[in-house]
Structures are given as structure tokens and as C-alpha cells.
C-alpha positions in Angstrom: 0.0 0.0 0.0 1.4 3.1 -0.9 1.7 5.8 2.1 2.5 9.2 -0.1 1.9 10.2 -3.3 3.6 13.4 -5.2 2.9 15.7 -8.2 5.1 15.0 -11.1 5.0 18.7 -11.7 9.3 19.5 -11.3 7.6 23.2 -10.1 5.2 21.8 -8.3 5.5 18.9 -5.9 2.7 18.7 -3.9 2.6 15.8 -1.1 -0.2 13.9 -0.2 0.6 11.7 3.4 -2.8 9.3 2.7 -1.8 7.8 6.2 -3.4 11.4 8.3 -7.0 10.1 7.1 -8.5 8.3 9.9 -8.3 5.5 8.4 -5.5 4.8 5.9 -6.6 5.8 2.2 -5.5 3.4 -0.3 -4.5 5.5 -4.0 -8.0 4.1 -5.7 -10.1 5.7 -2.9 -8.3 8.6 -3.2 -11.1 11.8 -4.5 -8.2 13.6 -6.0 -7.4 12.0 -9.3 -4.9 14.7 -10.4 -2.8 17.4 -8.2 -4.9 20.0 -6.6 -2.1 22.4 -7.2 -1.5 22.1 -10.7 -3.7 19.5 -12.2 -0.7 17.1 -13.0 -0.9 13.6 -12.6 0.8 11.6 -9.2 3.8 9.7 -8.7 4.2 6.9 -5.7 8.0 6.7 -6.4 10.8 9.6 -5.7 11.2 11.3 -8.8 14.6 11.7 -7.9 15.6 8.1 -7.4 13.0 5.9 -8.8 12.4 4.1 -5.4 8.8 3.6 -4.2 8.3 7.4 -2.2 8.9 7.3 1.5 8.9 10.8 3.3 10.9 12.7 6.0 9.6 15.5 7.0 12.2 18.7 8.3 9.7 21.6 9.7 6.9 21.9 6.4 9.0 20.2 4.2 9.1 16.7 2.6 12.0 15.3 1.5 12.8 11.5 0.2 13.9 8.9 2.9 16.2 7.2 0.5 17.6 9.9 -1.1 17.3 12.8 1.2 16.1 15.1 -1.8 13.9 18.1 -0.3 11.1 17.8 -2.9 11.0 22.4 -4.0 7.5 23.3 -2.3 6.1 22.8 0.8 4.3 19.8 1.8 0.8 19.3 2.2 -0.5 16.6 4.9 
């Protein structure tokens, strides 16, 4: 099950955490078929590395777990 999901947008970014639902949200329940930001579509893996997205989070930022890349705009939970 993935736990995050981010906009492919480079300028973009946006971070969904589907894990701060209540219950955990699994990506085909998910109401938000496209970024909310920008309207582009979502990625479950680091666009910097390729590896399925895991999330660190340093003050309102995400950054990947594997890679420690801070993903450009601020996170959304």
C-alpha cells in the first residue's frame, strides 16, 4: 500500500501523506485524481531516485527517505 503520493509537476510537488486520514486511504479511494495544485498527474515513487516514495519530514518540508532530496515546495499533509 502506498503511504505518499507526489505531483510530477518539477515546479510543483505537492505531497499527499494518505496515512493522516483516519483510516489509511489506499490510492483508488483517493477523490483527488490529479494534483490539486496544478492538475498534474501523481507519482508513488521519488522522482529523484525511482524508489517507491517514502517521506521525511524537516519543519513543512518533505523530503525523500532514500535519497534525502527536499522535494522544492512545501508539503501538504
Amino acid at each position: 500500500m502506498e503511504h505518499f503520493l507526489i505531483c510530477a509537476n518539477p515546479s510543483c510537488r505537492f505531497v499527499v501523506d494518505l496515512k493522516q486520514a483516519r483510516k489509511p486511504i489506499r490510492r483508488s479511494e483517493l477523490s483527488l485524481s490529479e494534483c490539486p495544485e496544478c492538475g498534474s498527474e501523481w507519482l508513488a515513487n521519488c522522482p529523484s531516485c525511482a524508489e517507491p516514495l517514502s517521506v521525511t519530514w524537516h519543519g513543512h518540508h518533505a523530503h525523500c527517505a532514500q535519497c534525502h532530496r527536499k522535494f522544492r515546495a512545501a508539503a501538504a499533509a
